[in-house]
Each structure stands twice: as C-alpha cells, then as structure tokens.
DRENMIDO-534128 format. One record per residue (C-alpha): x, y, z. Coordinates in steps of 0.001 Angstrom, whole numbers, plus 């500000």, padded with zeros to 6 digits. Each point is the difference from the previous one (the first is absolute). Layout:
<nodes>
XYZ
...
</nodes>
This chain:
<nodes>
478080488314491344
502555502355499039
502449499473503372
501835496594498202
500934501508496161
500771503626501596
502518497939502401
501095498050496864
500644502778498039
502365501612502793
501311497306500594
501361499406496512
500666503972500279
502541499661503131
501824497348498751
500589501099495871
500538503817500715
501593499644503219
497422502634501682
498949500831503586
497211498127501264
499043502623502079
500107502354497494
497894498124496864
497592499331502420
499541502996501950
500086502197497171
497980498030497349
496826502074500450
498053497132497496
499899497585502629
496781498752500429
500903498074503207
501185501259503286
503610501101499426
501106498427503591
498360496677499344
501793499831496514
502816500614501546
500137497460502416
499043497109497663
502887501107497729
502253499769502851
499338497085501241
499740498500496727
503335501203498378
501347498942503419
498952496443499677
500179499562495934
502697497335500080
498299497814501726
496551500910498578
501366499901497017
501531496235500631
496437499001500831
498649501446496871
501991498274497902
499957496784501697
496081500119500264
499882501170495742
497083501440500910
501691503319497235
499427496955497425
496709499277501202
498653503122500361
500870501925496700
498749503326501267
501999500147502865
503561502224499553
502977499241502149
499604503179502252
496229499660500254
500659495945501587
501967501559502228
497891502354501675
496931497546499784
502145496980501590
501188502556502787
496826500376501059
498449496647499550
502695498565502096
501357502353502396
497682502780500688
498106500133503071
496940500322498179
500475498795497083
499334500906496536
498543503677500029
497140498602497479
496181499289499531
499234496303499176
498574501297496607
503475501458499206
501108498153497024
503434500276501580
498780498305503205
498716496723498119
503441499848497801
502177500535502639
498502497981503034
499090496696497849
503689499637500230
500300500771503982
500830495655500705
502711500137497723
501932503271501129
499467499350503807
501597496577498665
502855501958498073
500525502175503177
500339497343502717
502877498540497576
501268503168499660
500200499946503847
501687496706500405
502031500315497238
501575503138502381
499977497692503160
497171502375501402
497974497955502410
496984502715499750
498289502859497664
500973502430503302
503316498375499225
500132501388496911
498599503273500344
502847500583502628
502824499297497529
498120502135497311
500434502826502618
503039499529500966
501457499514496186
498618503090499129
501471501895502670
503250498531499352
499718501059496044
498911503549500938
503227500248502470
502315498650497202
498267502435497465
500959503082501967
498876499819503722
497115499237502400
497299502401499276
497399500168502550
496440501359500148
500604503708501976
496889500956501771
499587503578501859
497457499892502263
497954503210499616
500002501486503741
497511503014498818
497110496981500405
501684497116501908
503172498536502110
502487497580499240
498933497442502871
496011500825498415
500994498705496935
502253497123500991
497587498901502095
497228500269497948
500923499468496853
503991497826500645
498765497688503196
500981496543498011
503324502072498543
502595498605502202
503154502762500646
503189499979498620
503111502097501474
501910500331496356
498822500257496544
502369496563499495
497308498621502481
497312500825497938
501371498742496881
499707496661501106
496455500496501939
496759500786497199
497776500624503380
502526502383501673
500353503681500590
502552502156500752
499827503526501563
502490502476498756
502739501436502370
500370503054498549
496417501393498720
497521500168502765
496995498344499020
501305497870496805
499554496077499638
501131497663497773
498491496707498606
501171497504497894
499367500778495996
497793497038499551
497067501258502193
497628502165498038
499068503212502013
497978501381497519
497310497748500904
500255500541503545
497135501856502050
502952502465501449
500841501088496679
496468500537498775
499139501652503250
503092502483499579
501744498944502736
503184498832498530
501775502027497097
502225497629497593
503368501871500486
503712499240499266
501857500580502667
502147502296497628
496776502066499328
499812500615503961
503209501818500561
499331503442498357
496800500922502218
501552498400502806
503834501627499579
497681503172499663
498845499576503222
498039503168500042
498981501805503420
498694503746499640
498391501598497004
498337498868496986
501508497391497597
500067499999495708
499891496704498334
501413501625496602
499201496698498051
497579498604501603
497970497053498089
499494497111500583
500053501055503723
501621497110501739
503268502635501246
497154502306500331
497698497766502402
502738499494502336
501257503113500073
496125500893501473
500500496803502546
502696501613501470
498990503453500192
496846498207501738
501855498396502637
501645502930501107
496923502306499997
498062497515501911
501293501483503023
499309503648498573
496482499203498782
500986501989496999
498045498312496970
501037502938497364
500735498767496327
503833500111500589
500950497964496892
499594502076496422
500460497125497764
500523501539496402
498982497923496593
500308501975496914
498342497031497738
496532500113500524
499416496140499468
503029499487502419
498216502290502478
496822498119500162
502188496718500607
501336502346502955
496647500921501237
498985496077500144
502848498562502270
499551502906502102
495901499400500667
501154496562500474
502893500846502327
497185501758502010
502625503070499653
497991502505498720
500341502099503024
503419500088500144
500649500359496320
499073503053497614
500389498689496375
500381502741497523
498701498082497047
501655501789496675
502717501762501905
503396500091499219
502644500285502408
502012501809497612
497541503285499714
499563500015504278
501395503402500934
502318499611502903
499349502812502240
496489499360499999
500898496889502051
501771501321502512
498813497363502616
501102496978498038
502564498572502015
500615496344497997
499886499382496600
499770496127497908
500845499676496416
499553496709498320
500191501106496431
499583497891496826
502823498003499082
501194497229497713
498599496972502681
503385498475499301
499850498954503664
497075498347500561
499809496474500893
498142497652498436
498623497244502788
497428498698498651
499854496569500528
499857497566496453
501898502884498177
503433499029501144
499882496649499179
499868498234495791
496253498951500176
499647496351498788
497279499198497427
498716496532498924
500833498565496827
497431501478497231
499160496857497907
498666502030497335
503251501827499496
502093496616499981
497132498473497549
500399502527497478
504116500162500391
499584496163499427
497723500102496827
502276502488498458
503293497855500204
497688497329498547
498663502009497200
504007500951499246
500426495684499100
503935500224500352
501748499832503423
503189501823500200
503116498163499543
502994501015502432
503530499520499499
501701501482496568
497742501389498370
498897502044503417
503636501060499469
499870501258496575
497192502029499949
500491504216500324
499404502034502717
496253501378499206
498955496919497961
497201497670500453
500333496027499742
497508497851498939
497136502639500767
501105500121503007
500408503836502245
502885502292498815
503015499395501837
500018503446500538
496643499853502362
502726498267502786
502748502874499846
499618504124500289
501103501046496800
502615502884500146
497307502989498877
498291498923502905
502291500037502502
500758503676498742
496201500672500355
500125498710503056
502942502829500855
498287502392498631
496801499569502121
501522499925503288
502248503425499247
496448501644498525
498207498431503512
503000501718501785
499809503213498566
496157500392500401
500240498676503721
502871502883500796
497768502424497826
497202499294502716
502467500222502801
500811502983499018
496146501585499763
499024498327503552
502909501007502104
499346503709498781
496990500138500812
501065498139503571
502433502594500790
497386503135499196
497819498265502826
502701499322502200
501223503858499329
496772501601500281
498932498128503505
503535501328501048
498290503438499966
497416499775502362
501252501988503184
498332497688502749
501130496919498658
502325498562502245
500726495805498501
499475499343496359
499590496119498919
500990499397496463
499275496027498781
499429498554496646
499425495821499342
503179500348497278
503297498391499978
501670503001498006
502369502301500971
498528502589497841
496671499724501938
501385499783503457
503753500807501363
500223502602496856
496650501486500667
501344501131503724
503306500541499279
498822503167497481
497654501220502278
502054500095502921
502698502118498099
497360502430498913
499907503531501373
496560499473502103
501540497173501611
502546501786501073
497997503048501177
498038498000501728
502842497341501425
498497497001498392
501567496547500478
500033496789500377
499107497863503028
502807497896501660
500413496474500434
499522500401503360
497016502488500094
497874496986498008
498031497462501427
502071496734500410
498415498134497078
501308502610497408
503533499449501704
500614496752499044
</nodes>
C-alpha cells in the first residue's frame, strides 16, 4: 500500500524543507492515496515522533528490520499502536508482517514510555500530547483554530451543530478552546462561523463532504460580510477559488428569502480558465449555483462599467504575494523527531575505523592552520563559515530582496488597476479591497493611490470608519 511511504516521504519533506503540510499534500497531484487520510497520519505522526521515536529506538526494531527508514517506522508504529484501526494494511502486505512481528516489544517500549512520564494511562498520554502541542503552536506564534462557515444556502448553524457537533462541548473564548480538543466555539462577530480546535480533522467529516460547512478563516469572512450587499447585482472581480465568493451568495440568500427572488445576483469573474473550473466546483458543491453567475474566462479588468449600471457592491480579492497566510497545520510547527538510523551510524563507524588513527587533542590541535586537516580527519574549515561565504550569503539575501520588491512592484499595479477600474462603475455603492499579504505595497499603498485618484474623487470614494465596521474589525 502506498498510504505509509507517501506519509514517509512528507514527512521527511515537512521537516528538511520546512514546508506546509497542507500545502505538499494538497497540492501533490501524484498522490496515490486519499490526500485527507495522508494528511492525518502525518499529523498525528509528526505530532507524536518523540515519543514514537523513543520507542523505536528502544525496541531496535530500525536494526532489525534493515528495510525500514526512520520516517517510514514512524508512520507504521503510529498506526500499529495508536490508531483506532490499526495499521491501514492487508495481512499479505510485506509491511504488515515486518512491522507487527514486533507489536510485544513496542507496546512494551510504550507503556515505559508512559511511566517513565508518570502517566497512569495511554488516554493519559494522548491528553498531554494534545495539550503540548497546543502549547508549542501558541509559543510559535498564536492559537490557530479550525474556522468553519456554515453554508446557510443548504443548512443552519443549530442543523449542523446538532448533527454533525452533538459530542463537541462549547466554549465561550478561543482561550477555552485551546485547552479543550472536543470543543467549539461560535464566533461573535460573523453570523454563522464556528471554530474547533486544530487537531480535529474536518476534512473527513460527513458535513464537509456533504457541503455543509466551508473551511474559512475568519479573516477570509470579513470582505463579503463588510460588503454587506442589499439591492442590485454583485461582481466578484477575482473570484477563484470561491470561498469569498460562496458567502457572498449565503448572504445575498438570506436576505432574498423573504423576497423569493432566486436571480443569479453574484457575477463571480475568473480570467484563468483552470482557476475558473476550480470556481465552478466549490460553487456546485456550495449548492450556490442559483445565486452565483460565474463568468468563466472573464476578466474584471475588460467589464465595461456602464453596462452594469445595477451593480450596487463590488469584492476584489486579487492575487497577492500570500505573505499573510498562516500556516496551522498541525506537525509543521514543531522539529519532527526521527529514530536513530543504524545504518547511517554503522557506516560513520566503519569509516573512523578504516581511518586506523584517532585524533590526538591538545598541541598539536593547536598548531594546525585554519583550513587544514589532521590525521585524515574533516577540514577544520567544515566547522566555521569561511569569509567568501558569509559574503555569498550577503549577496543572496540583497538579490532575494530585490526580486521580492521587483514582484511587489508588478502585483500592487495590477491591484490598484482593479481597485481603479471597479471605482468606475456608477451603481456601486461599497467596494471591499483584501489581499492575504503582510506588505504595505500590496495593501495600505494600494488604497492610499487609489483614493487620491481623480475617479475617486468624482465619485467621493473613501474609506470606512472605525466606527462604521463591525466590532471585530475594531479591535
């Protein structure tokens, strides 16, 4: 089975490159196995490496099973030991055979594991895993929960707490929930938004298959909801992937309900055609397609204002530099722990023996040159950054500075043509302007040359007070 060395391989991935689970998982489209189940065993895993790791290498079962790499005993002791159901393999799996011969030995490593921790049970355990996790994410750069927006074109929020969050036990703060893997939290400021704690999986859940819940940052929420549209029709200039786009359609819905009006009101625009068809997918699954017109090939750019006279809102999320996104993913924070590879140390060991001469310390350690070797022994130049280096080192960073202001540059032009060009239509009344960048260029710089532009000041353009926004954007 291909689940175990595709979660080995990402595994070693994460941790070496320093990459977003989410991201190699999500977007590696060679994975043979489901992308969601890979990505929970690699979680978990890189979550509990030290310790699995500690069994590993207290069990030698990497010395007894030559075959077996570090990252690939992780995943397959994970399972074999803490999985619900156990190893994900057939009994004629040549991993199942080398792998659960062993099982005595690490349940034997584990319990002493446990003891050794003062942990009177494997529930124990699990609870400090959890909660030592949490506590490294928090110290890493905050508590990053799970944001769910419940998609009100097909359900409720008490539907799906009910039916999909009975067990889930209600928290009144995001500090709450922190501490509480089972708890859920419902967000004061966006109607119909929930938050879980970043362990549980959601893409495995029934309400996210069944398109009832969206996975949404709360971030993502505010533009459709600051937009708050009423009358009119409503241009998604950038539209793809479609999560801005899908609740700008839930709201529109809500409000119509009343009005039985079931007109396409949302124009979502997607100039890329394989970004479009990405579009066209969360909407079906949104069950949005009446409410939302995608224009699949269309850019915003080449829309003739006057012809959309009756556009009263208009949302731009334009590309950006995705300087701003957070990475949550649990396992990526945290140094992932590998077992000792005994085939690595073996062949470090036969080397030194091969050499015949141990080093000798003292004077003549003393006497050698900067850059020499000793006795066969490495260069002491392998232990210090020569001086050429550290200039090369320079050099990089003011090249990786000028390309990154070079691409600054191209993106927030083309931000500000949007932003000038949806300035234009007559009708519009409210504007929303995001990106997911932490630039200047991209953002405050973006607005600030619009708003001094001579259509914004035909048409009175400006910014929205403190006051006039909702009370999460105040604080």
């Amino acid at each position: 089975m291909s689940l175990y060395f595709e979660a080995a391989k990402i595994l070693e991935d994460i941790n070496e490159k320093h990459i977003s689970l989410k991201e190699r998982v999500f977007k590696d489209k060679e994975l043979k196995s489901s992308p969601a189940t890979v990505f929970a065993l690699v979680s978990e895993a890189g979550k509990w490496s030290e310790i699995l790791s500690e069994v590993i290498d207290r069990s030698q079962v990497l010395s007894l099973e030559r075959k077996l790499t570090p990252a690939l005993s992780v995943v397959l002791v994970h399972d074999i030991l803490l999985a619900k159901n156990g190893l994900a393999l057939s009994k004629k799996h040549v991993l199942y055979d080398t792998i659960t011969k062993h099982r005595a030995r690490l349940t034997a490593e584990l319990t002493r594991s446990r003891i050794k921790r003062s942990l009177p049970s494997l529930d124990a355990l699990r609870s400090q895993i959890n909660a030592t996790a949490t506590s490294v994410d928090i110290e890493a750069g905050g508590f990053h929960p799970r944001w769910v927006r419940v998609n009100t074109l097909v359900t409720s929020v008490d539907a799906v707490t009910s039916e999909h969050f009975s067990t889930h036990q209600t928290v009144s703060t995001l500090a709450a929930l922190s501490s509480t893997p089972n708890g859920i939290y419902v967000d004061p400021h966006i109607p119909s938004l929930l938050a879980l704690h970043p362990s549980v999986d959601l893409t495995r859940t029934k309400a996210y298959r069944s398109g009832h819940i969206i996975l949404q940052d709360k971030a993502s929420c505010f533009p459709a909801f600051l937009l708050d549209p009423s009358d009119g029709r409503v241009i998604d200039g950038c539209a793809a992937p479609g999560n801005k786009t899908t609740h700008l359609a839930s709201i529109l819905h809500e409000k119509d309900l009343a009005s039985g009006n079931d007109s396409k009101r949302v124009i979502a625009c997607e100039r890329s055609p394989p970004r479009a068809e990405t579009l066209k997918t969360m909407v079906r699954k949104a069950g949005a397609d009446k409410v939302i017109d995608v224009r699949a090939g269309q850019d915003f750019l080449m829309l003739k204002p006057d012809d959309w006279q009756d556009v009263s809102a208009i949302l731009l999320d334009p590309s950006c530099s995705g300087s701003g996104i957070v990475g949550r993913d649990d396992g990526t924070r945290r140094k992932i722990i590998f077992p000792v590879d005994p085939k690595k140390t073996s062949t470090a060991e036969s080397k030194d023996v091969g050499k015949g001469k141990k080093r000798k310390r003292g004077k003549e350690d003393a006497a050698q040159p900067r850059g020499s070797a000793t006795n066969g022994d490495a260069p002491v130049e392998s232990q210090v950054v020569p001086e050429d280096e550290e200039v090369d080192a320079q050099y990089t960073q003011v090249v990786e500075g000028e390309k990154l202001k070079e691409r600054l540059r191209a993106l927030s032009s083309f931000q500000l043509k949007l932003l000038l060009h949806a300035f234009r239509f007559s009708g519009a009344k409210r504007i929303t302007y995001s990106t997911c960048s932490i630039h200047v260029e991209e953002n405050e710089g973006v607005v600030v040359k619009a708003l001094i532009s001579d259509v914004a000041r035909e048409r009175g353009w400006r910014v929205m007070t403190r006051a006039e926004q909702v009370d999460g954007m105040q604080r």
